[in-house]
C-alpha positions, 0 to 999 in steps of 0.5 A: 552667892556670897552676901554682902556683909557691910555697907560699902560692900552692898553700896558696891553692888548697888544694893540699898541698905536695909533701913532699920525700922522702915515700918518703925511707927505703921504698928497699927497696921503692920504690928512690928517693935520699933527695933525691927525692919522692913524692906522699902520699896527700892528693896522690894524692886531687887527682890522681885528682879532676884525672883525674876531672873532666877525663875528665867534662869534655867534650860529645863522646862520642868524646873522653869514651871516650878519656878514660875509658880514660886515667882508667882506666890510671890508677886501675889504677896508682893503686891497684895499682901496676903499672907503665905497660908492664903495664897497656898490655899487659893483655887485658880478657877475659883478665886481668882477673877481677872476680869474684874481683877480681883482675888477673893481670900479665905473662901469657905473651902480655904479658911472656915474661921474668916468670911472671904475678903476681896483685893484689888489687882491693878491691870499690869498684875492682872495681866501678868497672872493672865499670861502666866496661867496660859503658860502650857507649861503651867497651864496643864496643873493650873488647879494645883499651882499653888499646890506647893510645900511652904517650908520648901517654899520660905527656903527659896524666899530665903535665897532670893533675900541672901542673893540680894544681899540681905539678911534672910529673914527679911526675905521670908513671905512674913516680912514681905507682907509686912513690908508691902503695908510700910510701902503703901502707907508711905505712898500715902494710901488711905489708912483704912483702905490698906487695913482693908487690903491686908484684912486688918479688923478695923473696931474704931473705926471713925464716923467719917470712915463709916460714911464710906462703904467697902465698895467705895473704899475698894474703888479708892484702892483700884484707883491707887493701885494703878497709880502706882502702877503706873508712876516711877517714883511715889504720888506725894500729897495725894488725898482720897476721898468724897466731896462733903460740900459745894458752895458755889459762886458767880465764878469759882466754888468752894469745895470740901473734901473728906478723906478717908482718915477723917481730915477735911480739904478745902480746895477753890476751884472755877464752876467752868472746871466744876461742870467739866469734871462732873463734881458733885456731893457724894462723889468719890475723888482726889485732891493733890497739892504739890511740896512746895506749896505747902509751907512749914511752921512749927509750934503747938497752937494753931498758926494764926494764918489765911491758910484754909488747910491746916494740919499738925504733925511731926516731921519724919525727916528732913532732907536739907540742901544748899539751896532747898530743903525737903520736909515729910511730915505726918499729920494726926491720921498717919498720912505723910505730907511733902514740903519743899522750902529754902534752907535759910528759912529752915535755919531761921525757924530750927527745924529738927526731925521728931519737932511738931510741926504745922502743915499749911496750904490754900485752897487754891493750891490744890487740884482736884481729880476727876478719876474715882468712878463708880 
C-alpha cells in the first residue's frame, strides 16, 4: 500500500498527523529527545484497527494463527507497555493470570537480571487474551505462542505502521511502548503508577509516595485501567490518592486528599455522603473536578484568593473559540489539568502557551469517588 506522504494526503485518508514531540516533555518516564515523536492515542486506535483487519484478512487457517499470535504481542505491548523481549519470553501458563488478571514480567526463567514485576489487565483485555488462547487454532501450541523471531516480527509491526500511513519506525514495538507511557500520562495516570507499569527504577521517590504501598499503587492502576477502558474519550482532572485527613462538621466534612505525585485536595463533602461512601482515613479514592470549574490566573506568586486548591504550572496548549477557551496546564508533578473560560477573559489576561499559570478550584468543586477497594 502506498503511504501517504504529506498532510492533505493523510487528512484525505482520515488519518491523523504525526504530532511531532507528542512525549517531548514525559523524559522521565519515556526517555525521548524533545525533537522525537510519539504515537497519541487516535494513532495508536489506527494502528490496532490495521492489526486487527489484517490478522482477519485471510482464508488459510495457518496464516490466521500466525496472525493472531502477531496481533497479540501486540495488544499486550499496547496496552501493557512491555517491552518486546519481555513479551517474546512469556510463558502462557506460567505467567499469565487471567483470572486476577495479571501478567508477571521477567520471571526467573525469562530474565535473571531483574525480579518479575506485576501489570495490570483491565477486564476487555483480559477477556480478549481468554478468547484468543481458547482458539483451537492457537490453542494447540499455546506454550510456544509467543515462540516467534523478532526480526520477522518488527517487519510486520512495520507494515502495519506504513499501511497507516505513518513513517515505519514509529511502528516499531520500541515506539509503541514509549507511546503507550505519553498516553496515560496525558490521561492523567498517576506519576508513580505508570513508572511502575513500564518497570521504570523510581530512586527519589517522594515521602508521600512512600506512604503508599505497591499493592495500593497496583490497585489505583486497575481502577484506571478500566476507566479507561470503558470511556471513549479521556478522564480530565481525575486525582488518585488517599484520604490524609477528616474534619468532620455539624453538616458537611473537610476532607484532605493525598495524590500519588505528593499534591494535597481539599474537597467539602456532606457527613450524609461521607456515611455513604464509606470515607475514611487511609482509604484509597479519587477526586474529580470539572474544566470549567477550574479558573486560570497567571503570575508567579501565589494568587491571594478563597480558592482552597491551588496549583502552579505552565500552560501546554490553549484551544481558543469564539465564545470559550480551552486551557491544559501541567502542575509541579506532571499532571495535566483541564480549564475551561470565556475568551474575553483569556484576551484580558494575554494568556499564551509555555506562560506559568496558576490552577485555582474550591473544595466545593470537587466530587469525590468511592471506587478504589482493596
Amino acid at each position: 500500500m502506498k503511504t501517504p506522504k504529506n498532510h492533505e494526503e493523510r487528512k484525505g485518508k482520515g488519518i491523523p498527523p504525526v504530532v511531532p514531540g507528542e512525549c517531548a516533555g514525559r523524559g522521565r518516564i519515556v526517555a525521548a529527545p524533545d525533537t522525537d515523536q510519539c504515537l497519541n492515542t487516535a494513532q495508536l486506535s489506527s494502528l490496532e484497527r490495521s492489526f486487527r483487519e489484517w490478522a482477519e484478512n485471510t482464508s488459510r487457517a495457518d496464516v490466521r494463527s500466525s496472525r493472531q499470535r502477531i496481533l497479540l504481542i501486540f495488544l499486550l505491548i499496547r496496552y501493557t507497555g512491555a517491552k518486546l523481549n519481555e513479551v517474546l519470553s512469556l510463558d502462557p501458563l506460567r505467567d499469565i493470570d487471567l483470572g486476577r488478571q495479571l501478567i508477571k514480567f521477567g520471571t526467573p526463567h525469562s530474565d535473571a537480571d531483574r525480579s518479575p514485576r506485576e501489570v495490570q489487565l483491565s477486564a476487555t483485555l483480559s477477556s480478549e487474551i481468554r478468547a484468543m488462547l481458547a482458539n483451537p487454532v492457537l490453542s494447540t501450541s499455546r506454550e510456544k505462542i509467543f515462540s516467534t523471531d523478532p526480526g520477522f516480527l518488527r517487519r510486520k509491526f512495520y507494515e502495519r505502521a506504513e499501511d497507516c500511513g505513518f513513517p515505519k519506525r514509529l511502528g516499531s514495538p520500541e515506539m509503541i511502548r514509549k507511546s503507550r507511557g505519553g498516553e496515560l500520562l496525558h490521561n492523567n495516570m498517576p506519576l508513580p503508577a505508570v513508572q511502575m507499569l513500564l518497570g521504570h527504577a523510581t530512586p527519589s521517590r517522594t515521602a508521600s509516595y512512600l506512604a503508599f504501598t505497591e499493592d495500593e499503587i497496583r490497585l489505583i492502576t486497575k481502577r484506571f485501567l478500566e476507566r479507561e477502558s470503558a470511556m471513549n474519550s479521556s478522564a480530565r482532572n481525575v486525582f488518585w490518592g488517599k484520604i490524609q485527613s477528616i474534619r468532620r462538621g455539624d453538616i458537611q466534612s473537610l476532607v484532605v486528599l493525598v495524590t500519588l505525585g505528593g499534591n494535597q485536595i481539599i474537597t467539602m463533602i456532606t457527613n450524609n455522603s461521607l456515611d455513604r461512601l464509606g470515607l475514611h482515613e487511609g482509604k484509597l479514592t479519587s477526586a474529580e473536578v470539572k474544566a470549567p470549574w477550574v479558573f486560570v490566573q497567571k503570575g508567579e506568586n501565589i494568587p491571594e484568593c478563597s480558592s482552597e486548591n491551588r496549583f502552579q504550572g505552565v500552560i501546554t496548549r490553549m484551544t481558543r473559540g469564539k465564545v470559550a477557551t480551552e486551557y491544559v496546564i501541567r502542575i509541579t508533578d506532571g499532571t495535566e489539568l483541564c480549564a475551561i473560560a470565556s475568551t474575553e477573559s483569556s484576551m484580558r489576561q494575554v494568556l499564551q502557551e509555555t506562560n506559568r499559570v496558576w490552577a485555582l478550584f474550591n473544595c466545593f468543586s470537587v466530587v469525590l469517588h468511592s471506587d478504589v477497594e482493596l
